[in-house]
C-alpha positions as CSV (number, residue, x, y, z in Angstrom):
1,X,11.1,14.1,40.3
2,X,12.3,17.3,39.6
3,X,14.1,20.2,41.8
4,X,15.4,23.5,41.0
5,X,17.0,25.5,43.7
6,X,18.0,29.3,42.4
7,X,19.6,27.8,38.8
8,X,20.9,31.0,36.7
9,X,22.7,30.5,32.8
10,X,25.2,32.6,31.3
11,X,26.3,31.7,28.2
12,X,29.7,33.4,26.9
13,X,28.8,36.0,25.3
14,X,27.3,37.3,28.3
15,X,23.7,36.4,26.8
16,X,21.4,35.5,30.1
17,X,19.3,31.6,29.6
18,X,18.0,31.0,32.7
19,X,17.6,33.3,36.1
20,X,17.1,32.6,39.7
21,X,15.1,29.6,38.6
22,X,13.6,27.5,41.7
23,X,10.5,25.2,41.0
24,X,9.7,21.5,42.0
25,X,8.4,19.2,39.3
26,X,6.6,16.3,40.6
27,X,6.4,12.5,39.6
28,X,4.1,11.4,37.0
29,X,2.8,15.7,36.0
30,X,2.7,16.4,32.5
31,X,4.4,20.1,32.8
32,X,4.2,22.1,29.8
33,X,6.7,25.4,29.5
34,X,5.7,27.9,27.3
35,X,7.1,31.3,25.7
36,X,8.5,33.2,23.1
37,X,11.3,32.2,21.4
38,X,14.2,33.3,23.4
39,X,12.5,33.4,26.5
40,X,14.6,30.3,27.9
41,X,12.7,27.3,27.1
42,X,14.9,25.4,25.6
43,X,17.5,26.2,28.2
44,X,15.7,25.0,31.4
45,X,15.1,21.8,29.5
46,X,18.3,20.9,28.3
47,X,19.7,21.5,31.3
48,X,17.5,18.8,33.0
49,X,19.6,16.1,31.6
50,X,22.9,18.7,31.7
51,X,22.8,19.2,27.5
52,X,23.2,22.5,28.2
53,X,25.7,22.8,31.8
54,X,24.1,25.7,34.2
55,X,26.2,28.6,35.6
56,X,25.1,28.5,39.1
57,X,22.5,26.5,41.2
58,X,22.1,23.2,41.5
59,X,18.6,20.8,39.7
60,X,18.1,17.5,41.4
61,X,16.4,14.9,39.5
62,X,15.2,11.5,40.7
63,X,16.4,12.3,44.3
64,X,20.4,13.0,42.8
65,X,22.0,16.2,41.7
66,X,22.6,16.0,38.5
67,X,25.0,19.2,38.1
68,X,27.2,17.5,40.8
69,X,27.2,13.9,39.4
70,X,30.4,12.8,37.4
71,X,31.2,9.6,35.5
72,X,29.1,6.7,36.5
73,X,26.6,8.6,38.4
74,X,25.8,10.8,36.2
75,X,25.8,8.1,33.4
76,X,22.9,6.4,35.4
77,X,20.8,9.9,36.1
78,X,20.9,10.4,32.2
79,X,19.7,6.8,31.6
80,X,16.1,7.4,33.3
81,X,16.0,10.8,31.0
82,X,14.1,10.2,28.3
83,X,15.1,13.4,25.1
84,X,12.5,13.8,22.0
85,X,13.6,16.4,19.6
86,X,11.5,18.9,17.2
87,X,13.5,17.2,14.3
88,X,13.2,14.0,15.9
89,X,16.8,12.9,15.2
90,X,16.4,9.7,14.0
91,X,19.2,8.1,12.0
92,X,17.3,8.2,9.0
93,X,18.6,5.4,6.8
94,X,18.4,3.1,9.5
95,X,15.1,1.1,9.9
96,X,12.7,2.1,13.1
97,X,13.3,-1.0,14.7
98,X,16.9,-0.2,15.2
99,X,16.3,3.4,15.9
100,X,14.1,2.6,18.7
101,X,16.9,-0.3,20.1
102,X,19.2,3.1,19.8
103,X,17.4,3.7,23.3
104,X,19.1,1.1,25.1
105,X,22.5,2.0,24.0
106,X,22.7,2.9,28.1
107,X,22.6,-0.5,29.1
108,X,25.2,-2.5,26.8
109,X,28.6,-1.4,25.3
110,X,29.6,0.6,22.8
111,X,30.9,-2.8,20.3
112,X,27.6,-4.1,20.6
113,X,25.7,-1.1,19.7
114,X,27.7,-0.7,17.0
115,X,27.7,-4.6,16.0
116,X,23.5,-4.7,16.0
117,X,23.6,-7.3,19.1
118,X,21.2,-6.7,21.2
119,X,19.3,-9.6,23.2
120,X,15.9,-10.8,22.9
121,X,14.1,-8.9,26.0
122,X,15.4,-5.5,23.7
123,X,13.9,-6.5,20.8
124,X,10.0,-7.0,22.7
125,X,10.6,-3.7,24.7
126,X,11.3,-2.1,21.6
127,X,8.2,-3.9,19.9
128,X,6.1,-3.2,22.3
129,X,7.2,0.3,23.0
130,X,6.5,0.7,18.9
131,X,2.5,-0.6,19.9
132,X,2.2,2.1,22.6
133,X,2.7,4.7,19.2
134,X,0.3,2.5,17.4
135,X,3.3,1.7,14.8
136,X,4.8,-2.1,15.5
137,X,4.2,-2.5,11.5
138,X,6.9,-0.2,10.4
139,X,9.0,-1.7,12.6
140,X,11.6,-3.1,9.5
141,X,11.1,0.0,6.9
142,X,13.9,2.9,7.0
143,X,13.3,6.2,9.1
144,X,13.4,8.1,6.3
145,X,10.4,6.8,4.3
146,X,8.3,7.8,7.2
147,X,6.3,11.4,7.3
148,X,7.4,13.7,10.2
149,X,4.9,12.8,12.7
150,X,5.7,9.1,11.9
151,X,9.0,10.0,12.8
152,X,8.3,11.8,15.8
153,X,6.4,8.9,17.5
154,X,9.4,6.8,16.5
155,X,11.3,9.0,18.8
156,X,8.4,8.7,21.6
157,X,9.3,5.2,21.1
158,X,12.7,5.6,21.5
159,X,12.1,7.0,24.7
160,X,10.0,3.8,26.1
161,X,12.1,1.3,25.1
162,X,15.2,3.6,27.0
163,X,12.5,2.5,30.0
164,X,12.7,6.1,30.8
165,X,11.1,7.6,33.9
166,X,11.1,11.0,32.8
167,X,10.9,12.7,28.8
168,X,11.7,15.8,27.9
169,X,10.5,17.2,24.8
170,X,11.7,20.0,23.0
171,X,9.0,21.6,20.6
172,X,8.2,18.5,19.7
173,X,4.9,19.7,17.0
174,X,6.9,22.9,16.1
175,X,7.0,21.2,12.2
176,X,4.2,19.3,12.2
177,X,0.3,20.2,11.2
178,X,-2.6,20.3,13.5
179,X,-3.8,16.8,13.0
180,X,-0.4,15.7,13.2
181,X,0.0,17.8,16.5
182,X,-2.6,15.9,18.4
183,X,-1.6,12.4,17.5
184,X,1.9,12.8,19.0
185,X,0.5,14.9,21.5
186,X,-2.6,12.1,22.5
187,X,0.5,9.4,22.0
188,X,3.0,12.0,25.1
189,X,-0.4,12.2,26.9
190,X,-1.5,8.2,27.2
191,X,2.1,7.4,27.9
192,X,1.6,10.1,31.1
193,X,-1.6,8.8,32.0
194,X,-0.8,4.5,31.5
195,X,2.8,4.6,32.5
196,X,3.2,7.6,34.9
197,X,6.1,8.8,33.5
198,X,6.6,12.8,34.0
199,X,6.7,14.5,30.8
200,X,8.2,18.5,30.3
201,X,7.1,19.5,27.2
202,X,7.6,22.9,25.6
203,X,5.7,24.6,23.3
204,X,4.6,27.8,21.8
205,X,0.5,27.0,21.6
206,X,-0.9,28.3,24.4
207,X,-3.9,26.5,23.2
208,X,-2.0,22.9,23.1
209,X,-0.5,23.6,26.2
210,X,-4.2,24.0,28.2
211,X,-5.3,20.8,26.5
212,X,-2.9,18.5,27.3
213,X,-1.0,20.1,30.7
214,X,-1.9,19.3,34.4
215,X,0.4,22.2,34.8
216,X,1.6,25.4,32.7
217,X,5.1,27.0,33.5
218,X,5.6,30.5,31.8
219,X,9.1,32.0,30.7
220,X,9.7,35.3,30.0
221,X,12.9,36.7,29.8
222,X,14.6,33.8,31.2
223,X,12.8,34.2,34.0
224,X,9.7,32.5,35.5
């Protein structure tokens, strides 16, 4: 799913993300990177889906590179990339229901995002994706009346009904509490397990990271 072959980041300052960084991740693993802040986590993981565009090296994701692709290409690689945030970036005075239609926006145009019209077969995926977080009844109240882990599974949700075949999450339980933790966590989990889709994950809870992981990746120092 998931190839890095020697990837290194400078940033402009001169300020070192990523190192000689060469490891395969493989379809349907739930991967979990941990580390200390500033160690890099971030960095490998927003370069996945090219957030964050690497200084040397090349990651090849779904069989494609995605630091080579351009326009349409890489348009299409970034459609099957699922990307849940640790302050879930939700539009918060929209309702979930059209936050979670937000992830098709890579399979219509721009007007019709904009204009609300999306067909019938988006509305189910979205409803149904809404069930897999055990929340299809907040489906028509705003984003912002919901508590954080609400929000957060909103955002797993998100991700489904983008029909992603790969998520990356970025701290995703860094603001939540502990029971709060392992319902989004048990919600990234069963979506691994049901759907097979691969999941990076990173976290700073070691002890999170051994529950949940079929396999642990440490940073340190932008290196592995």
């Amino acid at each position: 799913m998931i190839e890095f072959k020697n990837v290194s980041k400078v940033y402009p300052n001169g300020a070192r993300g990523l190192k000689n960084i060469n490891i395969k991740i493989e379809k349907g693993e739930f991967v979990v990177v941990v580390g200390l802040s500033g160690a890099g986590k971030s960095t490998l993981l927003r370069s996945i889906n090219r957030l964050h565009e690497v200084s040397n090296g090349e990651i090849i994701v779904g069989g494609k590179s995605i630091t080579k692709a351009q326009g349409t290409d890489l348009y299409r690689i970034r459609r099957d990339i699922g990307m849940i945030f640790q302050h879930f970036n939700l539009v918060k005075r929209s309702s979930v229901m059209r936050n979670v239609l937000s992830g098709r926006a890579g399979y219509h145009s721009t007007w019709k995002m904009v204009l609300g019209l999306f067909p019938k077969k988006d509305k189910e995926l979205a409803i149904q994706a809404l069930k897999r977080v055990n929340m299809p009844e907040k489906a028509y109240i705003r984003a912002d009346q919901l508590s954080g882990g609400q929000q957060q599974r909103v955002s797993i949700a998100r991700a489904l009904a983008q029909e992603a075949k790969l998520i990356l999450a970025d701290e995703p339980v860094a603001s939540l509490d502990p029971l709060t933790t392992k319902q989004v966590m048990d919600d990234l989990q069963r979506v691994n397990q049901e759907l097979g889709i691969t999941m990076v994950v990173n976290l700073h809870f070691i002890d999170v990271a051994r529950k949940y992981a079929t396999r642990i990746i440490g940073l340190r120092r932008s290196r592995f």
